[in-house]
C-alpha positions as CSV (number, residue, x, y, z in Angstrom):
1,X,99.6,35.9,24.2
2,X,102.8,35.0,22.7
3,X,101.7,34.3,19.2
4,X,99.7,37.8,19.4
5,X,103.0,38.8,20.2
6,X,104.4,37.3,17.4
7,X,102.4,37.5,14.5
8,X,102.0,41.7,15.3
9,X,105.9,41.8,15.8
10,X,106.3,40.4,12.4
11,X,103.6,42.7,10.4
12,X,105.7,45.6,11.8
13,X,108.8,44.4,10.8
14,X,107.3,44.0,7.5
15,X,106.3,47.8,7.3
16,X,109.8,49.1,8.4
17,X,111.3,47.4,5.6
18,X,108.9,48.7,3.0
19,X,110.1,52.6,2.0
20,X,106.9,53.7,0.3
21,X,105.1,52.4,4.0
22,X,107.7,54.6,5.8
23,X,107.4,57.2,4.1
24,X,103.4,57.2,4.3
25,X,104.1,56.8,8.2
26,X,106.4,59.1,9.1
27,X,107.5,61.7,6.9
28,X,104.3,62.7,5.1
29,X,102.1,63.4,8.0
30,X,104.8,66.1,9.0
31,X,105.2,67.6,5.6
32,X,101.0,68.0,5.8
33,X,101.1,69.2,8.8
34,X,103.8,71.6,9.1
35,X,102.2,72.9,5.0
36,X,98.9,73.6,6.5
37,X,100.0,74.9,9.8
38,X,102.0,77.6,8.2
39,X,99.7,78.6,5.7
40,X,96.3,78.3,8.0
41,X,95.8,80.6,11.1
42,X,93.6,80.3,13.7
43,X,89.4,81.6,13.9
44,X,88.5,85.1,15.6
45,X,87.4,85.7,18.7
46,X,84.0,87.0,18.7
47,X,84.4,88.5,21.9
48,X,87.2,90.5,20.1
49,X,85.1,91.5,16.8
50,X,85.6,94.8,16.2
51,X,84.0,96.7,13.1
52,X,86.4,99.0,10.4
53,X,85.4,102.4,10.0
54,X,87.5,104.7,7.7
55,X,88.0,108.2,9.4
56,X,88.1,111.2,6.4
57,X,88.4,113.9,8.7
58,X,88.3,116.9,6.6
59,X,87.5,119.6,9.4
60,X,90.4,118.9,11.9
61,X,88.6,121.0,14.8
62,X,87.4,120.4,18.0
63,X,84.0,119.1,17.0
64,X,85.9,116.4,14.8
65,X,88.2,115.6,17.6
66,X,85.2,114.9,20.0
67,X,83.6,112.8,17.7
68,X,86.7,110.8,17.0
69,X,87.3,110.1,20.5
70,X,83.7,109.0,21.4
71,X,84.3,106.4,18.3
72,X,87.5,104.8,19.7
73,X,86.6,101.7,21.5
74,X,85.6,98.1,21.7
75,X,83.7,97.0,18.7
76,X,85.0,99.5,16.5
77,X,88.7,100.2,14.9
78,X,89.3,103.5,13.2
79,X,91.7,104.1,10.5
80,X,92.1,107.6,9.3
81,X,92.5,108.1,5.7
82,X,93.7,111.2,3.6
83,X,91.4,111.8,0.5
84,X,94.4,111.4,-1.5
85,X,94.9,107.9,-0.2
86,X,91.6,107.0,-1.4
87,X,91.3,104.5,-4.1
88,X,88.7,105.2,-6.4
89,X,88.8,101.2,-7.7
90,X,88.8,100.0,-4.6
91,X,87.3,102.2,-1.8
92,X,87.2,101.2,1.8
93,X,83.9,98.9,2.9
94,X,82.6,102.2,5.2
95,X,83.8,105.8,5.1
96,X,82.6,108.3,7.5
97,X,83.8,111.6,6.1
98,X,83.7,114.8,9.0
99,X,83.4,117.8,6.4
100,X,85.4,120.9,6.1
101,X,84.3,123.3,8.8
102,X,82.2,121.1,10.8
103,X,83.7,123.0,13.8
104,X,82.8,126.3,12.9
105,X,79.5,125.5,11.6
106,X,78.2,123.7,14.7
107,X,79.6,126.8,16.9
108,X,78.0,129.3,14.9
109,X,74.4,127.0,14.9
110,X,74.6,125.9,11.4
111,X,73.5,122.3,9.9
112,X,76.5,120.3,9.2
113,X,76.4,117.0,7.7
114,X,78.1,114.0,8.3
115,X,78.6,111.2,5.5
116,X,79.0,107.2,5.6
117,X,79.7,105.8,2.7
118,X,78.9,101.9,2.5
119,X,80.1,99.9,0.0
120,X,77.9,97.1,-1.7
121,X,80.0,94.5,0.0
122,X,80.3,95.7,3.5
123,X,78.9,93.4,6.3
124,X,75.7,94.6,7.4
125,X,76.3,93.3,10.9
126,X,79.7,95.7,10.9
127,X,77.9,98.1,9.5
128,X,75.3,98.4,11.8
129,X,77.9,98.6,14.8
130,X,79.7,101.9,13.2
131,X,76.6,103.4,12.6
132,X,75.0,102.9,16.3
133,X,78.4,103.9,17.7
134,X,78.1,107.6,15.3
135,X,74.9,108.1,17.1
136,X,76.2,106.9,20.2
137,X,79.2,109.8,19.3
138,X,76.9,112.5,18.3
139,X,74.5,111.7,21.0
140,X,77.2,112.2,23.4
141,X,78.5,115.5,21.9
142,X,75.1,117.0,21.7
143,X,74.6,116.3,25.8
144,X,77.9,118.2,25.7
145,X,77.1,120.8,24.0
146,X,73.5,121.0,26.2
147,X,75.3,121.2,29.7
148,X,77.8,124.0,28.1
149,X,74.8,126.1,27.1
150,X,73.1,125.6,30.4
151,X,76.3,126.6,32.4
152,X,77.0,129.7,30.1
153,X,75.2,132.8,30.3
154,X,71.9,133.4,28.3
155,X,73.3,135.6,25.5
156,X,77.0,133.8,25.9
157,X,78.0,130.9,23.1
158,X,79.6,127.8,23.5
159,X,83.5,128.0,21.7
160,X,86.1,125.7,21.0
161,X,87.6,125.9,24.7
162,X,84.3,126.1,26.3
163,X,84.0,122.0,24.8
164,X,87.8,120.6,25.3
165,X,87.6,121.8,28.9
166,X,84.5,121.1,30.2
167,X,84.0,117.9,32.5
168,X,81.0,116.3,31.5
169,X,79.2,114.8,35.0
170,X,79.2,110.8,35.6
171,X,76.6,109.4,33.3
172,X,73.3,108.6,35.4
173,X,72.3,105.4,33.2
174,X,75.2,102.9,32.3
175,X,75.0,100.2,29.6
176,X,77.2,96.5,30.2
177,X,77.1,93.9,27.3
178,X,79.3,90.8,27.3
179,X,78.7,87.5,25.4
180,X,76.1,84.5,26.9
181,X,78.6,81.3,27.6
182,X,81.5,80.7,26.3
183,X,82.8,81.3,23.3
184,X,84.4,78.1,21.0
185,X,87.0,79.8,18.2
186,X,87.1,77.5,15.3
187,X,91.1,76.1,15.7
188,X,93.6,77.1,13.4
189,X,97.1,76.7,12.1
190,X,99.1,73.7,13.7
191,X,96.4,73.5,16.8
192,X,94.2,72.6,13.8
193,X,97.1,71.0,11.3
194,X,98.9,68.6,13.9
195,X,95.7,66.5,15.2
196,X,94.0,66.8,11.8
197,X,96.6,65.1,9.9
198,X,97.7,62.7,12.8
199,X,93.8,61.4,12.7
200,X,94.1,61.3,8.6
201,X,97.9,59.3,8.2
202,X,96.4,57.3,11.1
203,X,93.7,55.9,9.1
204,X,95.2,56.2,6.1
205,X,97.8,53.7,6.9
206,X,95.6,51.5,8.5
207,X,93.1,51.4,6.1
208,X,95.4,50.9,2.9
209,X,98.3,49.6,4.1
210,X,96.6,47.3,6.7
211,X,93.7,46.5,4.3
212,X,96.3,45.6,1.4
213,X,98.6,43.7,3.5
214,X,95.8,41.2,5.1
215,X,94.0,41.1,1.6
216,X,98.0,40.1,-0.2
217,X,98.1,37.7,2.9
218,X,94.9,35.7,1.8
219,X,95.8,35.6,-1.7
220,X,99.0,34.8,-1.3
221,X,98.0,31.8,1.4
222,X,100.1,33.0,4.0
223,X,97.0,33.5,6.3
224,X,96.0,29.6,4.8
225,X,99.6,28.5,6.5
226,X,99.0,30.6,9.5
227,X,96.0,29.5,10.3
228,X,97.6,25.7,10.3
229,X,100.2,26.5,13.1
230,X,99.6,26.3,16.6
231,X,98.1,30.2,16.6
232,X,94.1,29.8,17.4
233,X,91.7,31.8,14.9
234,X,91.2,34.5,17.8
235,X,95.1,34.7,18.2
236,X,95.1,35.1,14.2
237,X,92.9,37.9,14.5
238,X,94.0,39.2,17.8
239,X,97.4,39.5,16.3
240,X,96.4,41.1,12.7
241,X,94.7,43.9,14.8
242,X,97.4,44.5,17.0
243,X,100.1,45.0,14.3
244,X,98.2,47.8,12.3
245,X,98.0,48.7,16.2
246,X,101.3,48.5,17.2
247,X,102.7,50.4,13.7
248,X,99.5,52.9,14.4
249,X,101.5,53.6,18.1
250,X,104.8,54.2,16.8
251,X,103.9,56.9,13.9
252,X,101.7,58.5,16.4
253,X,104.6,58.8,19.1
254,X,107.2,59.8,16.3
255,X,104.3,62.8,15.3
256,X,104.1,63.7,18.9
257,X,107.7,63.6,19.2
258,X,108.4,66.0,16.0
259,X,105.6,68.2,17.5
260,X,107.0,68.5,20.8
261,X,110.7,69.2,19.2
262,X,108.9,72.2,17.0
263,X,107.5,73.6,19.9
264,X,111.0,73.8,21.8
265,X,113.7,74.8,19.4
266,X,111.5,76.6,16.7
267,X,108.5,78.1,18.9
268,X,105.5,76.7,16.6
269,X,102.5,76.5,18.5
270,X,100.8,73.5,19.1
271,X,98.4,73.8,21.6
272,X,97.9,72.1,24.4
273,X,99.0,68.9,26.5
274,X,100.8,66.6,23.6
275,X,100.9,63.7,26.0
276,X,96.9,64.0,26.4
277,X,97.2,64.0,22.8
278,X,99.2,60.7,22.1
279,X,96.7,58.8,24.4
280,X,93.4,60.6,22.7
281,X,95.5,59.1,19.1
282,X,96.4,55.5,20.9
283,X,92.9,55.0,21.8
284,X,91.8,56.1,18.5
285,X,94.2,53.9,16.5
286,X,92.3,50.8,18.4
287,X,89.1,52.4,17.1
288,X,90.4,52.2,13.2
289,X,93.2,49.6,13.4
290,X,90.5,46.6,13.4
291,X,88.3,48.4,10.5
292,X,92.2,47.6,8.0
293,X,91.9,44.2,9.3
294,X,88.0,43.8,8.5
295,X,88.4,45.3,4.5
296,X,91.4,42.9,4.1
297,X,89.6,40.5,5.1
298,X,86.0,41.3,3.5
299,X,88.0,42.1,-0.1
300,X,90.4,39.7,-1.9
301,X,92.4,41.9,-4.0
302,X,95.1,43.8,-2.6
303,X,94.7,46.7,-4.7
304,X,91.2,47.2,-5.0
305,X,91.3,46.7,-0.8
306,X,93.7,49.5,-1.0
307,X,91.5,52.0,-2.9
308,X,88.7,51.4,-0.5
309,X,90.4,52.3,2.2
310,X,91.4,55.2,0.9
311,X,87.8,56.2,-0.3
312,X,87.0,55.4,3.5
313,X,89.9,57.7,4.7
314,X,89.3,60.8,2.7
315,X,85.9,60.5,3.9
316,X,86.0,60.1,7.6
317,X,88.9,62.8,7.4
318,X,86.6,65.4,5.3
319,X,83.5,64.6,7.4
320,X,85.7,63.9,10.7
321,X,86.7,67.6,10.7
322,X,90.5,66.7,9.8
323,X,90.6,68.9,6.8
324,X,88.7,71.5,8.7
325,X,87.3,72.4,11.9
326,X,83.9,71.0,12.8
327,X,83.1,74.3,14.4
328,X,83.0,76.2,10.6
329,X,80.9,73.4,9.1
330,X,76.5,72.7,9.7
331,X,74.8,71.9,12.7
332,X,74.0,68.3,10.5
333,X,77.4,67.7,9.6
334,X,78.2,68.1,12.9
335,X,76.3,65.4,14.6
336,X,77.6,63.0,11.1
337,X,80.7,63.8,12.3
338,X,79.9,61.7,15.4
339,X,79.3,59.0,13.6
340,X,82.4,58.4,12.6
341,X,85.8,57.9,14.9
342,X,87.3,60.7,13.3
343,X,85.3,63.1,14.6
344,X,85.1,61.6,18.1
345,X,89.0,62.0,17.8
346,X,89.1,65.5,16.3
347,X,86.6,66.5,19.5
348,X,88.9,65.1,21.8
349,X,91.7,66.6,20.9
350,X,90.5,70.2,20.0
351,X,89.0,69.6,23.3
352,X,92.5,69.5,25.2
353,X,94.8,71.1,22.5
354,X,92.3,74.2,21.5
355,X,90.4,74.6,24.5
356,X,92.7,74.0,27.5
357,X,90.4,70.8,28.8
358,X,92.6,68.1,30.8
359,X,92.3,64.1,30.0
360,X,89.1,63.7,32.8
361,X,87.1,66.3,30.7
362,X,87.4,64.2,27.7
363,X,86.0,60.8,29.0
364,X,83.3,60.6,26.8
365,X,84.9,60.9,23.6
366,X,87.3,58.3,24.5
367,X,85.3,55.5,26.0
368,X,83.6,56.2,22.1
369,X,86.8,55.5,20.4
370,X,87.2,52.2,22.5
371,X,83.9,51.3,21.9
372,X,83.9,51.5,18.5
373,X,87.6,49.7,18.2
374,X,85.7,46.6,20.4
375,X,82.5,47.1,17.7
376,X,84.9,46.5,14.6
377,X,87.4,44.2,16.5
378,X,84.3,41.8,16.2
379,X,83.4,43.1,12.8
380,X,86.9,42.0,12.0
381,X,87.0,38.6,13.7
382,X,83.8,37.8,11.2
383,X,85.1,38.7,7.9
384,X,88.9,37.5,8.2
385,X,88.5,34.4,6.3
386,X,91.7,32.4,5.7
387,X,91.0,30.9,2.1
């Protein structure tokens, strides 16, 4: 175990003292992080949706004021507008305009109009909530204006006091809606930010750095020399792995540490339990740190080992849900995404950053990772050669 010890000891020593490596592990992934946290926010709640309708109201009587207050509510957000303040180039998506003397026309038992105007690129869905709500408003003022008739005398017309101060009776029939389950908001900002790009440097170093360092070592013959000291071929291997492990550990805790430090003398937001997170990130670092260690060994030249393993990383990050969150992309590229140890990761930790789940709830995910970092472990231990 010594040797393992050793020979993982040494490849870290050798990263510190490279400044590009440093840099790639340490100050990079926060720069990324802190970029796309500040200029990314968070999804909506759909259980907090709520349709824009533009209020032009012209008439400024009773009649308008009813209407107004029947449209205030969940689902639907007024903003009253002035004609003036209209923009002729650029109009508001939906417009419902109360006319001038819409009062005195519905007292005196006149037709008065009212007029939504819908602009070519207003969601239908939003749409159809403000107009079911300005039935819903008339419907309501109409039932108002019914029991004021029926409680006046024959010959005797509603007015303008006759509606503010009459108490309508408790509705008979009352309608409840929530939403089915529970609602997953796509994450955003540095709860989406911090993981992604902790998943992406992870890989990234392990997959070009640790490819390119093994793949130098064989051509070099430094792996030749090892392999004629004392040090078994499993200790060889053991020991490759756990350096790119070992390196993988430390940039993770210095991320973690940085994200903690934001959250307590700056106030950014970074979601849930960080210490859930480092161990969701250790375990995944096991899953990826063999997979630098197999393309070294598979590929003889440095550089081109390199380039593949950052073809590999920008892949497993786009598809992994590291640029983005998984919950904006397709159904399909959802379930690719669970091919691939990047998306087991970025499910994990959305899972307890996100979405306020603890370590148990996240078993699954994580007995994953180590399965797939004892899958390429032996993927590595057969295509490390030492010549």
């Amino acid at each position: 175990m010594h040797r393992v010890t050793a020979i993982a000891l040494h490849d870290l020593r050798l990263v510190l003292t490279d400044r590009s490596a440093v840099m790639w592990l340490f100050f990079l992934p926060i720069v990324f992080a802190g970029f796309f946290g500040l200029v990314t926010r968070g999804g909506s709640d759909p259980t907090k949706a709520a349709a824009q309708l533009h209020v032009l109201n012209a008439d400024g009587g009773p009649v308008a004021e009813f209407l107004i207050q029947e449209l205030e509510g969940d689902g639907l957000s007024l903003v009253p507008v002035n004609p003036e303040e209209i923009d002729p180039d650029a109009p508001p998506l939906r417009t419902l305009t109360l006319p001038e003397g819409l009062s005195e026309a519905v007292f005196a038992g006149r037709r008065s109009d009212l007029m939504l105007d819908v602009q070519s690129g207003a969601s239908p869905d939003a749409t159809l909530v403000a107009r079911a709500r300005i039935i819903k408003a008339v419907a309501a003022f109409l039932g108002r204006l019914v029991e004021l008739r029926a409680e006046l005398a024959v010959n005797e017309a509603p007015n303008a006091g006759d509606l503010l101060a009459h108490e309508s009776d408790e509705d008979l029939v009352q309608v409840a809606s929530r939403f089915a389950g529970e609602a997953r908001i796509a994450p955003g900002g540095f709860s989406q930010s911090v993981p992604g790009m902790a998943v992406m440097f992870v890989m990234l170093v392990a997959l070009t750095y640790g490819a390119a360092a093994v793949s130098g070592e064989r051509s070099t013959g430094m792996l030749r020399r090892l392999a004629t000291t004392p040090a078994g071929r499993f200790e060889i291997v053991a020991g490759k792995i756990a350096g790119r492990l070992v390196i993988a550990w430390l940039q993770i805790t210095i991320l973690i540490v940085v994200a903690l430090l934001a959250r307590t003398f700056i106030g950014i937001d970074t979601g849930g339990n960080l210490m859930t997170a480092w161990f969701i990130l250790a375990v995944f670092a096991f899953a990826v740190a063999p997979l630098g260690v197999a393309l070294g060994g598979w590929i003889a030249d440095p550089d081109r080992a390199s380039s593949v393993g950052v073809i590999a990383t920008m892949v497993m990050a786009a598809l992994g849900g590291c640029w983005w969150p998984l919950e904006v992309v397709s159904e399909p590229l959802q379930r690719l995404a669970l091919a691939l140890p990047s998306g087991w990761a970025m499910t994990a930790l959305h899972d307890t950053i996100s979405f306020g789940r603890n370590l148990p709830d996240v078993v699954l995910p994580i007995a994953v990772l180590a399965g797939f970092g004892l899958m390429l472990s032996a993927v590595a231990a057969r295509f490390l050669r030492f010549d």
